[in-house]
C-alpha positions in Angstrom: 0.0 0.0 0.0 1.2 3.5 -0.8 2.2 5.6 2.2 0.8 8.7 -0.1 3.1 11.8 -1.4 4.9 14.3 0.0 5.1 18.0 -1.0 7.9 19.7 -0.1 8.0 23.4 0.4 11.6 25.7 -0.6 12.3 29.0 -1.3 14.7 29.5 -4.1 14.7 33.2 -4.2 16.3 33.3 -0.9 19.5 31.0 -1.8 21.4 33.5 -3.6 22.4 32.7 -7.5 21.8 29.3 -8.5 24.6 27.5 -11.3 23.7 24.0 -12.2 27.0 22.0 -12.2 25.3 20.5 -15.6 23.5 21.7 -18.5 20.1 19.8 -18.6 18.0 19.4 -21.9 14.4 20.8 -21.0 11.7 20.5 -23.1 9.1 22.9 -23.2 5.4 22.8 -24.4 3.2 25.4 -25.8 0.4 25.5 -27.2 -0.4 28.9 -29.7 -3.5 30.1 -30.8 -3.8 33.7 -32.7 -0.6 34.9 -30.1 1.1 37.1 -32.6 0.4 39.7 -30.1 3.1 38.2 -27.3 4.1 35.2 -28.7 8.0 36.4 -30.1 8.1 37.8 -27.0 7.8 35.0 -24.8 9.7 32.9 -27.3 12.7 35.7 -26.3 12.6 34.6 -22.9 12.6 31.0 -23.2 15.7 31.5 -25.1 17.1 33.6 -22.9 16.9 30.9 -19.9 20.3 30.8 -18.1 22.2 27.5 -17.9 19.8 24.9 -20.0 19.4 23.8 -23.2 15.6 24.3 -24.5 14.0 22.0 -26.7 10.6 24.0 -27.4 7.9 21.7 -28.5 5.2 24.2 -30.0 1.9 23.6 -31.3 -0.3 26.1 -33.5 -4.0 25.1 -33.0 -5.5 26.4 -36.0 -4.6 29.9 -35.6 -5.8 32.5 -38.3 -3.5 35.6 -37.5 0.4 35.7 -38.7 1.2 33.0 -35.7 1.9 29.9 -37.8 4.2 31.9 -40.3 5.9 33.6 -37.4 6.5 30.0 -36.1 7.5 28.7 -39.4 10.1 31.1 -39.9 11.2 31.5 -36.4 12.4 28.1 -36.1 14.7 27.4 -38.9 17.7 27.9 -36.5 18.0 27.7 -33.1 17.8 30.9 -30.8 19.8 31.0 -27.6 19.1 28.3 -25.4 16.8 26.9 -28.1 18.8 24.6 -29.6 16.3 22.7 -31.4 12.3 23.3 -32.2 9.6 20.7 -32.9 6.6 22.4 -34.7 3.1 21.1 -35.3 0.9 23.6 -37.4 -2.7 21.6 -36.3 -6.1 21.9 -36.6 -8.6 23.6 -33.8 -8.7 21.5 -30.2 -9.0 23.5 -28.3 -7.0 24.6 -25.2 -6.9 21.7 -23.5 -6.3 19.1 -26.6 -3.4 21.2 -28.3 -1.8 21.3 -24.3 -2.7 17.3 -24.2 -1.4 16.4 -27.7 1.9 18.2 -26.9 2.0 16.2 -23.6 1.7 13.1 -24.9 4.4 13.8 -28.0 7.3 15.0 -25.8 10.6 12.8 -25.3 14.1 12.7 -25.0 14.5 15.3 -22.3 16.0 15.4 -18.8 12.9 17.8 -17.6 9.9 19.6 -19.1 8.0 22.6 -18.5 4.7 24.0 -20.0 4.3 27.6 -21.2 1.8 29.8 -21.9 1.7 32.0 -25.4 1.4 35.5 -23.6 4.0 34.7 -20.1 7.4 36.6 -19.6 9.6 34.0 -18.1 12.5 35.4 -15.9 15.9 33.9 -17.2 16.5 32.0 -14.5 13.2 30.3 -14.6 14.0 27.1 -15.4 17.6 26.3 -13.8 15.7 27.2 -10.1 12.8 24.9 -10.7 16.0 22.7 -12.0 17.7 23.0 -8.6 14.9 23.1 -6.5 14.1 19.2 -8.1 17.3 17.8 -7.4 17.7 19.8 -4.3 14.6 17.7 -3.1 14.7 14.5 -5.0 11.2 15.6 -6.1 9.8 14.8 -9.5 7.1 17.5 -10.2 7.8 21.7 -9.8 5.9 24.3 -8.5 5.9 27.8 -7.5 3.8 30.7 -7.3 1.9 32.9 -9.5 3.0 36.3 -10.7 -0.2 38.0 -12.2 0.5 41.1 -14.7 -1.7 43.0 -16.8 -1.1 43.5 -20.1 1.7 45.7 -19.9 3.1 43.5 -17.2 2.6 45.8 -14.5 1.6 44.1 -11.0 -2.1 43.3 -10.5 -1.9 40.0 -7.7 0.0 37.2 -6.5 -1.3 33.6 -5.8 0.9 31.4 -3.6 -1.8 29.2 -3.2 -2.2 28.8 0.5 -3.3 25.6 2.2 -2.5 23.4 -0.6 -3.5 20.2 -0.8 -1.4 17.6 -2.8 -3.7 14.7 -3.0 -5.7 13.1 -5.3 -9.5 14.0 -3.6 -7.8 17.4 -3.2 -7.3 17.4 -7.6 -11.1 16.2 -8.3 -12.1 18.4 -5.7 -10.6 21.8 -7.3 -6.9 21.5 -9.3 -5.2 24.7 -7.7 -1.6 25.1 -9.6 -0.9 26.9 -12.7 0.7 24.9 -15.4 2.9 27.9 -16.8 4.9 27.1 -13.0 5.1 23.5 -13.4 8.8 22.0 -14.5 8.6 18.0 -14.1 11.5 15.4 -14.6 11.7 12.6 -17.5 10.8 10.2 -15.0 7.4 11.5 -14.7 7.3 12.0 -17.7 7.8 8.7 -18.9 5.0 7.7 -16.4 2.8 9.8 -17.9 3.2 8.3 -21.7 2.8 5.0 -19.5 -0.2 6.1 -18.4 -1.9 7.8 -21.2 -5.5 9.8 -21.2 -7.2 10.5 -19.1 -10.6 13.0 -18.8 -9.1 15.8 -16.9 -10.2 19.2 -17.5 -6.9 20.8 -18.0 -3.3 19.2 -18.9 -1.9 20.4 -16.0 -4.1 18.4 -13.6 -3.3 15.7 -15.9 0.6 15.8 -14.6 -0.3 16.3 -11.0 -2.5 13.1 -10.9 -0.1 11.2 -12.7 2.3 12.3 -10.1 0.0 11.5 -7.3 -0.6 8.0 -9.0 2.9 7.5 -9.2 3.3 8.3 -5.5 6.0 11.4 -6.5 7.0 13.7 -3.9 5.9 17.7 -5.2 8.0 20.7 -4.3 6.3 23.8 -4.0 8.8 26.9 -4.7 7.4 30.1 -2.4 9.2 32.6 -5.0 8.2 33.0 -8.9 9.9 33.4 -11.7 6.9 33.8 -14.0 5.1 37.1 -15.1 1.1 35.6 -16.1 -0.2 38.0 -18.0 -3.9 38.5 -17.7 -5.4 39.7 -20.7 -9.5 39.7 -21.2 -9.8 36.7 -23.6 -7.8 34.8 -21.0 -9.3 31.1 -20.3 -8.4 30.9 -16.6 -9.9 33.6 -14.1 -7.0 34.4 -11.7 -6.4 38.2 -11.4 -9.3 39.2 -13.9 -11.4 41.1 -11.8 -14.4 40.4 -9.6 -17.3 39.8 -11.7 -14.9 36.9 -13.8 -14.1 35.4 -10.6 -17.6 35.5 -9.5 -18.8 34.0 -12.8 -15.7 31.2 -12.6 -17.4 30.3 -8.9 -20.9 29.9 -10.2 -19.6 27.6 -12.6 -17.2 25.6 -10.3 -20.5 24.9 -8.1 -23.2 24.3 -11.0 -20.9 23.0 -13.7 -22.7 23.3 -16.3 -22.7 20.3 -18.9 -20.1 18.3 -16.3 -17.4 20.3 -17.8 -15.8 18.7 -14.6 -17.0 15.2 -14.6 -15.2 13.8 -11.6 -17.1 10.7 -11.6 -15.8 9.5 -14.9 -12.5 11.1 -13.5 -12.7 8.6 -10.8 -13.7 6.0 -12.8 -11.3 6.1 -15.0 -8.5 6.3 -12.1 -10.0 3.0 -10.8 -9.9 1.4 -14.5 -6.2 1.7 -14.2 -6.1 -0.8 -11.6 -3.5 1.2 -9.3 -4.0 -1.4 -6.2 -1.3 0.3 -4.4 -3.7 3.5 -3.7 -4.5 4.6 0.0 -7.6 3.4 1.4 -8.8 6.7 1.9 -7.9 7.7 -1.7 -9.4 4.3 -2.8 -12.8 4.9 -0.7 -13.1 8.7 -1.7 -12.7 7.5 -5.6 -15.1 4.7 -5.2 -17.6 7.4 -3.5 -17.2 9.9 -6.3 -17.0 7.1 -9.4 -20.5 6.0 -7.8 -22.3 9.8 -7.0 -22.2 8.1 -3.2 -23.6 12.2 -2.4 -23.9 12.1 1.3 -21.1 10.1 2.0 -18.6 11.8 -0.4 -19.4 15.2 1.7 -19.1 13.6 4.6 -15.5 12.0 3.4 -12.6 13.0 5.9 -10.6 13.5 3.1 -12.8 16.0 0.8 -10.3 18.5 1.3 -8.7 21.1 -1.6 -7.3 23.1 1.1 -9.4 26.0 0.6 -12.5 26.8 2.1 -15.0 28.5 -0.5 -13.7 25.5 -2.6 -14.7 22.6 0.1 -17.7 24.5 0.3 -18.5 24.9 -3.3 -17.7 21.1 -4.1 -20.0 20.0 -1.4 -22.8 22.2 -2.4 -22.0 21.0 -6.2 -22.2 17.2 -4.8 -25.4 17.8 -3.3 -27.1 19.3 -6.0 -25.8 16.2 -8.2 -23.5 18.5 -10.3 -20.0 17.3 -9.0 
């Protein structure tokens, strides 16, 4: 039986310049989708990480502005740390498919990182997450949020207080920002083991794979990512009040089952991990089945925050969990 995960909690900004004694290969995944607004930009930063070599996995999803062409021609060398590019000019997913079809393409690297089209990464981005993973013999990154308007000035932070690292905790309400994840090979080879699954965003899809795999998760207090927030943005953080009132309403009706966490947990228990918790095991079966009553009364229904416990419950209750 598992004795569950660890998450680990380190403050990189505090231990002065970090220099890898090695120069790892990361790859890193993003997904485009009419960015020519941002999109060279961010591309600068990547290249200008500090003491990696970049392999930047990118994926157009059907965009109709100059992105694909400025991707075409942008990649026919490489460009500071970018020493090599893999390009896929696709048709329309959507968010979530172009992020999973990059996910489940990406090989050959000693870490990998996901990025959004519109971010400013600070250059030494990627060797702290780096060091912060082989400081704690972790195998998934994670740090706080950053939140910039559009010019990047300042307009929030989210260090995501009382998280939870558990797998109720990611059907409950997935927390962390995929922009701040960095992951090792090893995970990443379990999730290609693994394959799909019906998460709602492909970053939930690496922490669950993590939690399956029983990895250990360090949490980095400092962040080295500017998130732009810009009006068509898909996620709510930093938007204002009436988006983040609208994004509630939605967490607790869920219209549709956008976030169907019984077929979630159904899947999970398809995979035949026998070497889940009891309590992981007992909350899944609970949610797989719409057990209503005894999921909300589940010891472990916990995301670690408290409008979130509260919405979930209210959403099992009214059968749209």
């Amino acid at each position: 039986m598992s004795t569950g995960t660890q998450l680990k909690y380190i403050d990189t900004g505090s231990m002065g310049d970090i220099v890898l004694g090695h120069k790892p290969r990361v790859g890193v995944l993003m997904s485009a989708y009419n960015g020519n607004r941002y999109l060279m930009e961010q591309i600068e930063t990547i290249a200008a990480q500090e003491g990696v070599d970049v392999v930047l996995y990118v994926r157009d999803d059907g965009s109709r502005d100059e992105t694909r062409e400025m991707l075409v021609e942008v990649s026919r060398a490489p460009m500071g740390c970018i020493t090599s590019w893999i390009v896929d000019l696709g048709d329309n997913v959507g968010f979530l498919g172009s992020f999973e079809k990059l996910l489940m393409s990406a090989d050959g690297c000693d870490f990998y990182a996901f990025s959004d089209q519109d971010d400013f990464w600070l250059p030494n981005k990627l060797a702290c997450a780096v060091a912060a993973l082989e400081t704690s013999c972790a195998d998934l990154y994670a740090s706080s949020v950053e939140v910039v308007d559009e010019s990047l000035s300042p307009i929030g932070r989210n260090d995501f207080p009382g998280l939870a690292y558990t797998i109720p905790a990611e059907l409950i309400r997935h927390r962390l920002a995929g922009h701040n994840m960095v992951w090792t090979a090893g995970l990443q080879r379990g999730i290609l083991r693994l394959g799909s699954l019906p998460c709602w965003s492909h970053d939930q899809h690496v922490v669950l794979a993590s939690l399956l795999a029983d990895k250990g998760m360090v949490f980095d207090k400092a962040s080295y990512v500017l998130h732009r927030r810009l009006r068509n943005s898909v996620t709510p953080g930093g938007a204002g009040l009436a988006k983040r009132l609208r994004h509630e309403f939605r967490m607790m009706w869920n219209p549709g089952l956008a976030w169907n966490r019984a077929a979630l947990a159904g899947s999970i228990l398809e995979l035949g991990y026998c070497d889940l918790r009891d309590s992981d095991m007992r909350f899944l079966l609970k949610c797989a089945n719409r057990k209503r009553l005894s999921l909300v009364r589940d010891p472990s229904f916990d995301c670690g925050l408290a409008l979130g416990n509260f919405e979930a419950r209210l959403s099992v209750m009214l059968g749209r969990f």
